[in-house]
DSSP file (Angstrom, degrees, kcal/mol; ACC not computed):
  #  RESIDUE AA STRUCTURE BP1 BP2  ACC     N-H-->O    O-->H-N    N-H-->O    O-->H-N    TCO  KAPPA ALPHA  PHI   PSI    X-CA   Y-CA   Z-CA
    1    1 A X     >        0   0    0      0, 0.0     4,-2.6     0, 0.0     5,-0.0   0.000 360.0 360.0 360.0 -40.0   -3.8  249.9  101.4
    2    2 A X  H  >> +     0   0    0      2,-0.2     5,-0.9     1,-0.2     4,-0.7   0.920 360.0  59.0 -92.3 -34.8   -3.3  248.4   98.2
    3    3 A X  H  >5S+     0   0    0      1,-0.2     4,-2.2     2,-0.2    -1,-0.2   0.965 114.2  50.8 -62.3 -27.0   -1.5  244.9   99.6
    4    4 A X  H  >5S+     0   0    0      2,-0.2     4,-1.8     3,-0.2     5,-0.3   0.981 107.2  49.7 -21.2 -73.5   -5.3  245.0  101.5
    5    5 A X  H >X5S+     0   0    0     -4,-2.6     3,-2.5     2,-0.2     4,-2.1   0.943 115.2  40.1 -33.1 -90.5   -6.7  245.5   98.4
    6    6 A X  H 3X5S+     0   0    0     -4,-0.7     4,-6.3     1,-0.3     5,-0.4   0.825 113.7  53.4 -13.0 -63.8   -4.8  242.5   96.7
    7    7 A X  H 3X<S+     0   0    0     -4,-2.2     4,-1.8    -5,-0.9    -1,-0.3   0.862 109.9  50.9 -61.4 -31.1   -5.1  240.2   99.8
    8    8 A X  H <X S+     0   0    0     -3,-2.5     4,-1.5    -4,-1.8     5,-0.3   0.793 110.0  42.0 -49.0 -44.8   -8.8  240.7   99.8
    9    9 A X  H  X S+     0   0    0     -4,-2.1     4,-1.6    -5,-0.3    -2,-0.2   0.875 116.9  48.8 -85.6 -20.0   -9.8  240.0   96.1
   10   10 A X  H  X S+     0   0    0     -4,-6.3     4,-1.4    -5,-0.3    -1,-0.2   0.826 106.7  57.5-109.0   9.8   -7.6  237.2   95.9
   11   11 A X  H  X S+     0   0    0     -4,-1.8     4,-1.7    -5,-0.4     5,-0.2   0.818 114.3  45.5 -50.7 -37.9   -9.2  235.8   99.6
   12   12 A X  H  X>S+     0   0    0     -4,-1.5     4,-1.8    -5,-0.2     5,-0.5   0.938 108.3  53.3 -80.3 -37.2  -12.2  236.0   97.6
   13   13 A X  H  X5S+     0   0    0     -4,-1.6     4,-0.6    -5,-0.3    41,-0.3   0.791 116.8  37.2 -60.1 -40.2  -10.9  234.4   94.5
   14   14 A X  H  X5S+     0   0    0     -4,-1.4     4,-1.8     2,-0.1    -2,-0.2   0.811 113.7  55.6-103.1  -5.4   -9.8  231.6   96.1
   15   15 A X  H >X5S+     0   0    0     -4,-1.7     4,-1.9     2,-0.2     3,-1.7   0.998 115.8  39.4 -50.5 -88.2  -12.6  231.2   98.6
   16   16 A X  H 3X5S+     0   0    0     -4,-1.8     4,-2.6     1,-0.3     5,-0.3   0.813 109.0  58.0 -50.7 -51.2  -15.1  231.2   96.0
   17   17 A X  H 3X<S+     0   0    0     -4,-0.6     4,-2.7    -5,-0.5    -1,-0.3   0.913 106.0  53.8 -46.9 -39.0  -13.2  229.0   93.4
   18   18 A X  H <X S+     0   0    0     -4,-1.8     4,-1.7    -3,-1.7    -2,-0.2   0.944 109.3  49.3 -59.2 -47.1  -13.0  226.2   96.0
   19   19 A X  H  X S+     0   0    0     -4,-1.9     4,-1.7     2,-0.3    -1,-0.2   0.856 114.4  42.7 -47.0 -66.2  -16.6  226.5   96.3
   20   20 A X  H  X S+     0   0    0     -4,-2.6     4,-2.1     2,-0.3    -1,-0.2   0.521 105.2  57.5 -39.2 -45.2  -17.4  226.4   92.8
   21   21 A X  H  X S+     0   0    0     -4,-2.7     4,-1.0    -5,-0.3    -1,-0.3   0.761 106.6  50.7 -87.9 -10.0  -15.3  223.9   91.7
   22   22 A X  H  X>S+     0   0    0     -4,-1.7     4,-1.8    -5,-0.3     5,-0.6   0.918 108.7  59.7 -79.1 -37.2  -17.1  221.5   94.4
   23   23 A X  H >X5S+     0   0    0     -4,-1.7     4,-2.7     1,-0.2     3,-2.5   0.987 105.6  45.0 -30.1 -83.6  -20.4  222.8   92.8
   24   24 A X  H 3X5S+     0   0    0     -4,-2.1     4,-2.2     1,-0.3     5,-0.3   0.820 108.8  52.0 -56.2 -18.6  -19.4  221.6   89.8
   25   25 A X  H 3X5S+     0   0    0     -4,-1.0     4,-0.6    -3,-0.3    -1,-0.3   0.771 107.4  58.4 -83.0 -17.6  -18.1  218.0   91.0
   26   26 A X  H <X5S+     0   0    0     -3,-2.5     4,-2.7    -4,-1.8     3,-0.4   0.858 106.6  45.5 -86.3 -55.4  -21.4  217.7   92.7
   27   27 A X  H  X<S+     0   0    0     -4,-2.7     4,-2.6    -5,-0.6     5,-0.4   0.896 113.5  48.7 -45.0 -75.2  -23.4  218.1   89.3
   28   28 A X  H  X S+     0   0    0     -4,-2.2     4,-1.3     1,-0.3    -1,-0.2   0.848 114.6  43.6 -68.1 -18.4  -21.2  215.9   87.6
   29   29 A X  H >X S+     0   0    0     -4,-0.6     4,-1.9    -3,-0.4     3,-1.6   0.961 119.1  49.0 -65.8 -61.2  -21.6  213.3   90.5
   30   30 A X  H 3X>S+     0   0    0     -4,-2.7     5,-2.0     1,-0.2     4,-1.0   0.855 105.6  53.3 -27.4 -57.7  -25.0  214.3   90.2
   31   31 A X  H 3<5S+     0   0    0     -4,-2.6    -1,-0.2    -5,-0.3    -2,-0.2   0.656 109.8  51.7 -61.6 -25.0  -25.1  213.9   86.3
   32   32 A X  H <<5S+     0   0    0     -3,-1.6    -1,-0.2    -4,-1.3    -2,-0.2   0.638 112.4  38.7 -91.5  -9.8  -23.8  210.4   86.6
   33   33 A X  H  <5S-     0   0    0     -4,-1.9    -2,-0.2    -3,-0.4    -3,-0.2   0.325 109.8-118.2-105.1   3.0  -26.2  208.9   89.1
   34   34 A X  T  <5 +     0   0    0     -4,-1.0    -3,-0.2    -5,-0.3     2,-0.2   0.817  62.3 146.5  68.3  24.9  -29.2  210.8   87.5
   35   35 A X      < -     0   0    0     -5,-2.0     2,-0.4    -6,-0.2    -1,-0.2  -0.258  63.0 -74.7 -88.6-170.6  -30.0  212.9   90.6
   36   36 A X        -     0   0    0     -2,-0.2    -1,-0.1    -3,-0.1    -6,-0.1  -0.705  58.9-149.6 -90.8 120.3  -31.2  216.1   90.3
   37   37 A X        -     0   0    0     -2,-0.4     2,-0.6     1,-0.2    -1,-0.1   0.322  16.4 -86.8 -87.3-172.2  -28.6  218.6   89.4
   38   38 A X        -     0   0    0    -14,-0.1    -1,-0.2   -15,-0.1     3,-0.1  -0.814  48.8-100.8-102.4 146.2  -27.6  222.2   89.8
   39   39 A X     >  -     0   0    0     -2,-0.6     4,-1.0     1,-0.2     5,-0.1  -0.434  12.8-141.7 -58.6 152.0  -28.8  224.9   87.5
   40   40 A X  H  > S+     0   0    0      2,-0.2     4,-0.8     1,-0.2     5,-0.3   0.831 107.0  58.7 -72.2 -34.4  -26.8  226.0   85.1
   41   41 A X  H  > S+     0   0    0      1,-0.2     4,-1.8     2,-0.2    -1,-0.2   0.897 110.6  52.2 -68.0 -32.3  -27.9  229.7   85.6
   42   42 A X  H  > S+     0   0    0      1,-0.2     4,-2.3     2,-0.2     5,-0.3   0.893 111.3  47.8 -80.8 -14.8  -26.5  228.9   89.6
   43   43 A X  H  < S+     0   0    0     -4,-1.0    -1,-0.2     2,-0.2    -2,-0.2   0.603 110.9  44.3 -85.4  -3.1  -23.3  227.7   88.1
   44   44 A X  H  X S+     0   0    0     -4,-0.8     4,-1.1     2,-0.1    -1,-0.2   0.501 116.0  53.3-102.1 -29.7  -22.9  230.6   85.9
   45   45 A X  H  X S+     0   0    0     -4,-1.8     4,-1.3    -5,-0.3    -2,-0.2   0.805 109.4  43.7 -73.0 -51.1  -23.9  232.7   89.1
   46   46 A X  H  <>S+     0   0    0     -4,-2.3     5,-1.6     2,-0.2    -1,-0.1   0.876 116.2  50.1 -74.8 -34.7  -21.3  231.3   91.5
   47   47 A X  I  4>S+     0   0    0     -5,-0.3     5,-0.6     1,-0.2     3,-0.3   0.917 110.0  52.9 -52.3 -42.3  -18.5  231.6   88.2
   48   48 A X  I  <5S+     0   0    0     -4,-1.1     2,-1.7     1,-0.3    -1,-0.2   0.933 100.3  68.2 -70.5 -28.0  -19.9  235.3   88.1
   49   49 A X  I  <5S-     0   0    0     -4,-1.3    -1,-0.3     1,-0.2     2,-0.3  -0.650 133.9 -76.8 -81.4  72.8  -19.0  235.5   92.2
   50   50 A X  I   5S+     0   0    0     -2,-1.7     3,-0.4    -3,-0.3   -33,-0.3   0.292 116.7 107.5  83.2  -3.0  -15.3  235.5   92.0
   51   51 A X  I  >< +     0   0    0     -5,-1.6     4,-1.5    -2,-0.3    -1,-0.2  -0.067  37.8 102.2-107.7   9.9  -15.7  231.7   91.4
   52   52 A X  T  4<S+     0   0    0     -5,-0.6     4,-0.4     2,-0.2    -1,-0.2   0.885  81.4  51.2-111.8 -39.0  -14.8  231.6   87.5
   53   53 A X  T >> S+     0   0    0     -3,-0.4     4,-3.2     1,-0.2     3,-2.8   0.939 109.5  49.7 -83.7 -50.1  -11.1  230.2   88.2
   54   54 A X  H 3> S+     0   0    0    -41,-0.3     4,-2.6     1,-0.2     3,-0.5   0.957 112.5  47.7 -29.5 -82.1  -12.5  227.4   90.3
   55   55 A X  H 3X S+     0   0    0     -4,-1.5     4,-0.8     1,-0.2    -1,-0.2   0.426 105.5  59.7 -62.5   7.7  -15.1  226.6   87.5
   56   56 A X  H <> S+     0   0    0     -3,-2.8     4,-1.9    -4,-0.4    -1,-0.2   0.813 115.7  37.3 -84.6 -52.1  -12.2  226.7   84.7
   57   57 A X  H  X>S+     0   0    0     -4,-3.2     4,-2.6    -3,-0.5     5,-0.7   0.842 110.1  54.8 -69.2 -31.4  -10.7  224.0   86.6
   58   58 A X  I  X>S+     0   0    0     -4,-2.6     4,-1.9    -5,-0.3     5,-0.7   0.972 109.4  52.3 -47.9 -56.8  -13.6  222.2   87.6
   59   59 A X  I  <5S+     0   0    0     -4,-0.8     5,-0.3    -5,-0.2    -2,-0.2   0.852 119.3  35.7 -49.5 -34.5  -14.5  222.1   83.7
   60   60 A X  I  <5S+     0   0    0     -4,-1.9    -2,-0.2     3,-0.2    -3,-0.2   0.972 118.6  45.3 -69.3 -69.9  -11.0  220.7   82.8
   61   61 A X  I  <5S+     0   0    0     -4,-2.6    -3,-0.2     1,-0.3    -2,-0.1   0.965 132.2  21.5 -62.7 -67.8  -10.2  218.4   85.8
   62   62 A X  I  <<S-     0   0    0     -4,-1.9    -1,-0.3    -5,-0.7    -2,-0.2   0.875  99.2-134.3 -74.9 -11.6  -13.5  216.7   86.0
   63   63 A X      < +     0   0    0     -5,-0.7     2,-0.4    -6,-0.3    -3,-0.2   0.927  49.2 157.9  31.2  63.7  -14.6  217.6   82.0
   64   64 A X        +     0   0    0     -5,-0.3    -1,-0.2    -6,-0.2    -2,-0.1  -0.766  57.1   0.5-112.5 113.0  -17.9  218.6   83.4
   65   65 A X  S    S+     0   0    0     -2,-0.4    -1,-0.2     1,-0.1    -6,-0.1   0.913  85.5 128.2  81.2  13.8  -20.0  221.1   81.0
   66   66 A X        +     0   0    0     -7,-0.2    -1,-0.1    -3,-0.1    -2,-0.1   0.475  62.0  50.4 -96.4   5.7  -17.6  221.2   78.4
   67   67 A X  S    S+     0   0    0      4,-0.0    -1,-0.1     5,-0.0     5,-0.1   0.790  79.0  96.2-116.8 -29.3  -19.9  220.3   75.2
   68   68 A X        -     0   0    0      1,-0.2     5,-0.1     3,-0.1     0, 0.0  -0.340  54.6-165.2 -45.6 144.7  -22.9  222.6   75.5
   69   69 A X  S >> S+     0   0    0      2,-0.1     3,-3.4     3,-0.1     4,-3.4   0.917  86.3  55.8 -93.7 -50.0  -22.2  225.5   73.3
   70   70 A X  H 3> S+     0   0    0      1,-0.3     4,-1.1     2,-0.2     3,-0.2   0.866 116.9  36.6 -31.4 -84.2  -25.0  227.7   75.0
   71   71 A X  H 34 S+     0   0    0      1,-0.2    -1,-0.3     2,-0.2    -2,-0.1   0.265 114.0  59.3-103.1  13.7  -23.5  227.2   78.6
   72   72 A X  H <> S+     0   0    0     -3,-3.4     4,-2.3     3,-0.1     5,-0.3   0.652 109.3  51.5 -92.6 -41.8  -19.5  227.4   77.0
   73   73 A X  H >X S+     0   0    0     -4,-3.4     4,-2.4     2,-0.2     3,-0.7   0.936 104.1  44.5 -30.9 -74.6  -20.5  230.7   75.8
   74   74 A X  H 3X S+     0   0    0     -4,-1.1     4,-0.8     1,-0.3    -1,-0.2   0.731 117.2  57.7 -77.3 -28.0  -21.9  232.3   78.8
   75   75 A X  H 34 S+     0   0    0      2,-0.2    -1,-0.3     1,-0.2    -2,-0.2   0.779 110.5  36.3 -69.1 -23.9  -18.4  230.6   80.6
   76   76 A X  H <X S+     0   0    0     -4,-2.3     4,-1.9    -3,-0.7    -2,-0.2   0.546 112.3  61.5-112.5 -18.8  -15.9  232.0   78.7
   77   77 A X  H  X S+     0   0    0     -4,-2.4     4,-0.7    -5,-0.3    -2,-0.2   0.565 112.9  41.9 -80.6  -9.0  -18.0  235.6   78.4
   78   78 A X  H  X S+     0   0    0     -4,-0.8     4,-2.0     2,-0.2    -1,-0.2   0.626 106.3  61.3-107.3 -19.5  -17.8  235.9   82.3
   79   79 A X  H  > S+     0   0    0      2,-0.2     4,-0.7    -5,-0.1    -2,-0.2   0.902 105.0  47.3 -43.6 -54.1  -14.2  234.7   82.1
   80   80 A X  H  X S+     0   0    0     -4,-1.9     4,-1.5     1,-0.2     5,-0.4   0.885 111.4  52.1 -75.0 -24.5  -13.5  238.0   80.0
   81   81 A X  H  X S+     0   0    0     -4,-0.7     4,-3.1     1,-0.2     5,-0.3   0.969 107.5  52.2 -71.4 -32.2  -15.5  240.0   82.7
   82   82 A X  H  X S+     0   0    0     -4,-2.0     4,-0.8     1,-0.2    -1,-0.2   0.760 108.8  49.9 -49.3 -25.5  -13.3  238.5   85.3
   83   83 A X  H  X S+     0   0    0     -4,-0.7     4,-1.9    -3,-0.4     5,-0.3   0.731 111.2  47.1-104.2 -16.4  -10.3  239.6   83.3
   84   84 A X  H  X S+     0   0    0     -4,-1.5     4,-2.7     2,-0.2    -2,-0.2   0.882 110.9  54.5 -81.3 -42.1  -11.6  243.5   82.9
   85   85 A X  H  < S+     0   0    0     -4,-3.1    -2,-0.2    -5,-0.4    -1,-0.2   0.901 110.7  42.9 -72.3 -20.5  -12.4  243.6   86.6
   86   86 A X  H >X S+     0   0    0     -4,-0.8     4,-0.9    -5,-0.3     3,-0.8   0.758 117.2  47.3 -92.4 -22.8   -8.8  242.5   87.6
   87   87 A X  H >X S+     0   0    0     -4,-1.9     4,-3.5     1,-0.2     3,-0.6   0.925 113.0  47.6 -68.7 -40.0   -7.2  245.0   84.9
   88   88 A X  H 3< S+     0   0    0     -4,-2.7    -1,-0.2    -5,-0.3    -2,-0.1   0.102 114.9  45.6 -96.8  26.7   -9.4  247.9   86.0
   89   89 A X  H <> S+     0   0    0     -3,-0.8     4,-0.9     3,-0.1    -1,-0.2   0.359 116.3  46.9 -98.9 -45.0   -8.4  246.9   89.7
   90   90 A X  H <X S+     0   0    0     -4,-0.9     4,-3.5    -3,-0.6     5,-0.3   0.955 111.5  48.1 -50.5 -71.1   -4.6  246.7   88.2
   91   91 A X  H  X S+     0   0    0     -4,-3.5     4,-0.8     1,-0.2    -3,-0.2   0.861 114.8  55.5 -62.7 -30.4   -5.2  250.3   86.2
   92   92 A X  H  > S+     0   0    0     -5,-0.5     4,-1.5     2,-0.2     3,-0.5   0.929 112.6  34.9 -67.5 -49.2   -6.6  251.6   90.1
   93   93 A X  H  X S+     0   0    0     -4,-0.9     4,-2.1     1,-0.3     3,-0.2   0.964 116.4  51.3 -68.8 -40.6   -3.9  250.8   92.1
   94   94 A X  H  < S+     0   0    0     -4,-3.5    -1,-0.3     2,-0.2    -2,-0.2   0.630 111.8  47.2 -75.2 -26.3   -1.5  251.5   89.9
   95   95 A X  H  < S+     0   0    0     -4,-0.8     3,-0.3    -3,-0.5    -2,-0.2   0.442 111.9  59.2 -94.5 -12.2   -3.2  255.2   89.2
   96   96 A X  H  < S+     0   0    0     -4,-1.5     2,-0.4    -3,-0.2    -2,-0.2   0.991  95.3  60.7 -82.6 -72.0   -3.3  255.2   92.9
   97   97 A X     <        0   0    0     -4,-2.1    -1,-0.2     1,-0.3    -2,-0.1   0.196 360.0 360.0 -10.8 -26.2    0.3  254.8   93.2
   98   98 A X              0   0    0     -2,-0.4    -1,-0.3    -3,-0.3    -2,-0.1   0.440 360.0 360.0 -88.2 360.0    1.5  258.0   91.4
C-alpha cells in the first residue's frame, strides 16, 4: 500500500511539474513578445497542484518571475506547504508501518 502511496504522489508531482514548468516558459515567451500572459494567481494555482517543483525550476532555468517580491512571496509560502504535505505523508506511512 504505501509503495502505491509513494508512486502516486510522485506520478502527480512529476506530471504536474512538467506542466507547470511549460506554463511558465509560455509566460515568459509570452512576456517577451508582449502577448497576453498567464495570471499569476493561475501560476500560483498550478504550483499549489503538485506543480511547485516544476515552477522552482521553471523560475531558475528560464529566470522567469524571480523579481516581484509580492509573487516571490506567495512561491516560496506554497513551497513550505508542499514540504508539510510530504512530511505529514512521511509521518503517515511511517505511523502506518508500526
Amino acid at each position: 500500500m504505501e509503495k502505491i502511496v509513494i508512486g502516486v504522489i510522485l506520478g502527480v508531482y512529476a506530471a504536474m511539474s512538467v506542466v507547470t514548468f511549460l506554463a511558465y516558459a509560455v509566460d515568459k515567451r509570452a512576456a517577451k513578445l508582449g502577448n497576453r500572459r498567464i495570471p499569476e494567481a493561475r501560476l500560483h494555482l498550478m504550483e499549489l497542484c503538485f506543480g511547485w517543483p516544476g515552477a522552482f525550476f521553471g523560475r531558475r532555468l528560464l529566470r522567469h518571475k524571480t523579481i516581484k517580491r509580492k509573487f516571490t512571496l506567495i512561491f516560496w509560502v506554497n513551497g513550505v506547504v508542499h514540504l508539510v504535505f510530504l512530511g505529514a505523508v512521511v509521518w503517515w506511512l511511517v505511523g502506518r508501518g508500526e
